[in-house]
C-alpha positions as CSV (number, residue, x, y, z in Angstrom):
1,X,160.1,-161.1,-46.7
2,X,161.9,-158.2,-44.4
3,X,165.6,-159.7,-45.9
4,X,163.8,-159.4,-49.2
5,X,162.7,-156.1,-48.3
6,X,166.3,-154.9,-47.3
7,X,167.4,-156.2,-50.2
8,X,165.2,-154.1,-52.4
9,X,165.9,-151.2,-50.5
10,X,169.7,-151.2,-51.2
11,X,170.0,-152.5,-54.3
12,X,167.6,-149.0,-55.2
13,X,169.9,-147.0,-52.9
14,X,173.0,-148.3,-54.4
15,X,171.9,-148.0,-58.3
16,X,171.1,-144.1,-57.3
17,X,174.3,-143.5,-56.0
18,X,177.6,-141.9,-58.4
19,X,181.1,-142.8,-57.4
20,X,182.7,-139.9,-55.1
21,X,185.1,-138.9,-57.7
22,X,182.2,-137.6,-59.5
23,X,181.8,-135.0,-57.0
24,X,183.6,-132.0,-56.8
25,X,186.7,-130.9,-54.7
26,X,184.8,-129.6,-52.4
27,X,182.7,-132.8,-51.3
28,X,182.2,-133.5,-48.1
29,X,181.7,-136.6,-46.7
30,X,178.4,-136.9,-43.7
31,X,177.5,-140.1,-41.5
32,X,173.9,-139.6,-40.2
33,X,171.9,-142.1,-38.4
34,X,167.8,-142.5,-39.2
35,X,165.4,-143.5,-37.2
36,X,161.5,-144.4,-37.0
37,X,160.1,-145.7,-34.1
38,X,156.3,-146.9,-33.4
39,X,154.0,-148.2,-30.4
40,X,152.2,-151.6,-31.0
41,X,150.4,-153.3,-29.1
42,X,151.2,-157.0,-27.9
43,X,148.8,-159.4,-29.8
44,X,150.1,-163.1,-28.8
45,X,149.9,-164.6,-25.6
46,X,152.8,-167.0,-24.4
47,X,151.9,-169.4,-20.8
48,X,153.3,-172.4,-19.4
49,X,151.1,-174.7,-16.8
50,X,152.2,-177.3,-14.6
51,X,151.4,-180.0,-12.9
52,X,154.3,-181.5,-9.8
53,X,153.6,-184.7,-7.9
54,X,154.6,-187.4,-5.7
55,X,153.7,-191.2,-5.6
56,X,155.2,-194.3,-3.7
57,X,155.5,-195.6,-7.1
58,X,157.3,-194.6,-10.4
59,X,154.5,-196.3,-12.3
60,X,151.7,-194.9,-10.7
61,X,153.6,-191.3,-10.9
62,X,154.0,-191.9,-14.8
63,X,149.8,-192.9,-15.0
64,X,149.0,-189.8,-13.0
65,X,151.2,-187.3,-15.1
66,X,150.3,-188.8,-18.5
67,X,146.8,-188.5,-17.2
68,X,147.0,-184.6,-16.5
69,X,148.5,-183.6,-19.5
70,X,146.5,-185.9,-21.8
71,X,143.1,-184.3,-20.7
72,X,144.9,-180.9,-20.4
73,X,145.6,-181.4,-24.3
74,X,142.3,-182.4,-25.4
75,X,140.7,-179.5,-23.4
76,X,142.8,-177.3,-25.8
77,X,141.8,-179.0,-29.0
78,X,138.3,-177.5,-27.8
79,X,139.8,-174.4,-29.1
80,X,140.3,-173.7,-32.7
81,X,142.4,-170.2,-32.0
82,X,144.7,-171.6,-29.4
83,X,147.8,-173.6,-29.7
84,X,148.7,-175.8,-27.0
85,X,151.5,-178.3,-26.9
86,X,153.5,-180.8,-24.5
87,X,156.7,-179.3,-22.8
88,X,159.0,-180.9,-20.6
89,X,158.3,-183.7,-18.4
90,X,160.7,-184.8,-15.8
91,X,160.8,-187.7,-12.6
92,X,163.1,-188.0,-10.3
93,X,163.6,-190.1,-6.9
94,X,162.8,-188.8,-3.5
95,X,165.3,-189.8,-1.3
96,X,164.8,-190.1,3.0
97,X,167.2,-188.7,5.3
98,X,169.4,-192.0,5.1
99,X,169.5,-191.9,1.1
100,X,167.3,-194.3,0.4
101,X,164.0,-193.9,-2.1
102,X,160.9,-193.1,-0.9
103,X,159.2,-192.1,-3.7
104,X,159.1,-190.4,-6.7
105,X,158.4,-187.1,-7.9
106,X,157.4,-185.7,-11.2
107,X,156.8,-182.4,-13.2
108,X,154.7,-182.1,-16.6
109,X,154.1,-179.3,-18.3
110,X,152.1,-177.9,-21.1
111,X,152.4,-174.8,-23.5
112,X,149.9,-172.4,-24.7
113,X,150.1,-169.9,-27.3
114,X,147.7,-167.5,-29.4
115,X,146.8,-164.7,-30.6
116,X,142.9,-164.7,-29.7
117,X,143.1,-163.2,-25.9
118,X,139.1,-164.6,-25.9
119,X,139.7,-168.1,-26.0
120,X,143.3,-167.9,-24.8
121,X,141.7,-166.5,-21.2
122,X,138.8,-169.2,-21.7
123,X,141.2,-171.8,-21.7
124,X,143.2,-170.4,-19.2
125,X,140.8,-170.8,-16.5
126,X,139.7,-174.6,-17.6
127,X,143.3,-175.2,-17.5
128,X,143.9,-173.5,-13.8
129,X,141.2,-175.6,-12.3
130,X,143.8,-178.7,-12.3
131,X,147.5,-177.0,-13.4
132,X,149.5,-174.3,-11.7
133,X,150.6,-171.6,-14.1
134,X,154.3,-171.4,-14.2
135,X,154.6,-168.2,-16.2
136,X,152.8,-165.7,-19.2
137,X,154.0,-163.2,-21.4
138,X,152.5,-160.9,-24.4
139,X,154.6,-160.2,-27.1
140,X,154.1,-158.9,-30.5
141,X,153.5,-161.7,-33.2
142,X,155.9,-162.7,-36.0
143,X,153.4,-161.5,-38.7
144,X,152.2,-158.2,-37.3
145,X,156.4,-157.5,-36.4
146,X,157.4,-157.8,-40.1
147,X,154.3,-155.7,-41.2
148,X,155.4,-153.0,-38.9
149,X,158.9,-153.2,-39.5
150,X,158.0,-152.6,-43.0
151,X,156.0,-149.3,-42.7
152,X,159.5,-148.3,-40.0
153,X,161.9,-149.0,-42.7
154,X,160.8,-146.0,-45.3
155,X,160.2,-143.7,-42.2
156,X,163.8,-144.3,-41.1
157,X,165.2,-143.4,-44.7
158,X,163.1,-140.1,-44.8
159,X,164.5,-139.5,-41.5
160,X,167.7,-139.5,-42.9
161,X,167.0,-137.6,-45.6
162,X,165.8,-134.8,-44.2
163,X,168.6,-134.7,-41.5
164,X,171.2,-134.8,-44.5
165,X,168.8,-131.7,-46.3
166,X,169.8,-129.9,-42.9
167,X,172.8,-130.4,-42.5
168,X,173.6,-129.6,-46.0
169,X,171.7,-126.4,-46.1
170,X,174.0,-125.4,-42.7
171,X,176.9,-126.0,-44.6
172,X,175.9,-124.2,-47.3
173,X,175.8,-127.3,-49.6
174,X,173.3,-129.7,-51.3
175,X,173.0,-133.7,-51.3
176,X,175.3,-135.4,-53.8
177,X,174.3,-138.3,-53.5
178,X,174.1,-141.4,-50.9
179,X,176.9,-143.6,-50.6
180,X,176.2,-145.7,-48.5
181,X,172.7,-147.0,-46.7
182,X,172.9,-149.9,-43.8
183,X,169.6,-150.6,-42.7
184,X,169.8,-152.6,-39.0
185,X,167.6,-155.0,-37.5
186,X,164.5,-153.9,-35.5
187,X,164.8,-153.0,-32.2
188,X,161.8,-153.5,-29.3
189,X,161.1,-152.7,-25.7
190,X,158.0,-154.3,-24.3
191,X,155.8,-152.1,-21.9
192,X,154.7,-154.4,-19.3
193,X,150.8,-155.6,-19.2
194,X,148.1,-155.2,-16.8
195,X,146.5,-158.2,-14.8
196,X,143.0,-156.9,-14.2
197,X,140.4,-158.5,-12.2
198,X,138.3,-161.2,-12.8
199,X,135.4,-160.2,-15.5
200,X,133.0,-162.1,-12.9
201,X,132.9,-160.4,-9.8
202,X,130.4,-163.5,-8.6
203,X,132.1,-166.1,-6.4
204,X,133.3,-169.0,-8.4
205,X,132.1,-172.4,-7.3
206,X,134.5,-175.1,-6.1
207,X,136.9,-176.1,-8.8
208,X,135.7,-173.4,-11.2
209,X,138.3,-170.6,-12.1
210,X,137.0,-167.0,-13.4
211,X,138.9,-165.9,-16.6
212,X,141.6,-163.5,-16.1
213,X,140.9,-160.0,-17.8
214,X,144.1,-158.5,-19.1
215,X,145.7,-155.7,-21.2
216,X,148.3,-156.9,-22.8
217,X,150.5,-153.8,-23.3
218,X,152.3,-152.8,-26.0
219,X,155.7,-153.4,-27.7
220,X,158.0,-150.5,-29.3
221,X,159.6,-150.8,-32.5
222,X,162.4,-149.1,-33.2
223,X,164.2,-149.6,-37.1
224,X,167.9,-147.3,-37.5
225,X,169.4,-147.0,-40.7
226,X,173.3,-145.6,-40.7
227,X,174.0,-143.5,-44.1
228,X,176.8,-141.9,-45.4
229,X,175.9,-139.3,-47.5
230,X,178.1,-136.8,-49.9
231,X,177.6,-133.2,-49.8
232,X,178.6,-130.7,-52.5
């Protein structure tokens, strides 16, 4: 849809446009650079969990890991809104000072994603009663990105054109006509969320995990287009 989008946009700017030599002797040629930038805020949550043990046997090891992550799963499936999915899963031998095995080790992991913070931070806490969380991150979804980038992309242009009406009027001139129009690819910055404290200020009973209250910031958009426009 956004390459579509482009597409659209230059194919218009192009069919609007009149070969130089059309202008008059006095043309002059001006590069500008537009730009349109907007705050929005992060509506996808990104966490990995884990689970690392060790067992005298790789067998047993295998049973236990399989075991975590298969009830990890079906906790998830309890939650139509949330995505969660295998990720790696590794074993490996524990050697003793003298090199020889004395057990094994193991890491599994699972993956969540969503864009429902209520049942993502529902899920969260089931899953920290049994799995370590490795690492979360808010970002700004694929969807709401390529809605955003295409209320930037118009902005950007007008930005440009009214930099080019300036210019021109300092020189004494007017708009020709545009020549050329390069519209880039978005550009974001990610202002970093807030961990809050636990909704439930109550203490939690043994094995139960309050759910994490966040804000989860916002991302900046940024969209440049680079014209070159001719003055007359």
């Amino acid at each position: 849809m956004m390459q579509s989008k482009m597409q659209r946009l230059c194919a218009l700017a192009l069919l609007v446009t009149a070969p130089l030599a059309m202008a008059g002797g006095n043309a002059t040629e001006l590069r500008l650079v537009g730009q349109a930038r907007q705050e929005v805020p992060n509506d996808q949550i990104e966490a990995t969990f884990y689970l690392q043990e060790k067992q005298p046997q790789p067998a047993l090891l295998a049973d236990h890991l399989n075991q975590a992550t298969a009830h990890a799963l079906a906790e998830g499936r309890r939650y139509s809104h949330v995505t969660l999915t295998s990720g790696a899963y590794n074993t490996w031998p524990d050697y003793d000072r003298n090199g020889k095995i004395r057990g094994w080790q193991g890491r599994a992991e699972v993956r969540l994603k969503s864009r429902d913070m209520q049942q993502a931070a529902q899920l969260v806490a089931v899953l920290q009663q049994s799995m370590l969380m490795e690492g979360m991150q808010f970002s700004l979804s694929d969807a709401s990105r390529r809605r955003m980038e295409n209320t930037l992309i118009p902005n950007a242009i007008a930005d440009l054109q009214e930099q080019a009406r300036i210019s021109a009027t300092a020189l004494g001139k007017k708009v020709h006509h545009i020549a050329e129009l390069e519209i880039g690819n978005s550009r974001s910055s990610e202002r970093p969320p807030r961990l809050l404290q636990a909704k439930s200020l109550s203490v939690a009973s043994e094995g139960a995990v309050s759910e994490p209250d966040w804000q989860p910031g916002q991302t900046v958009l940024q969209i440049q287009v680079n014209g070159k426009l001719i003055l007359e």
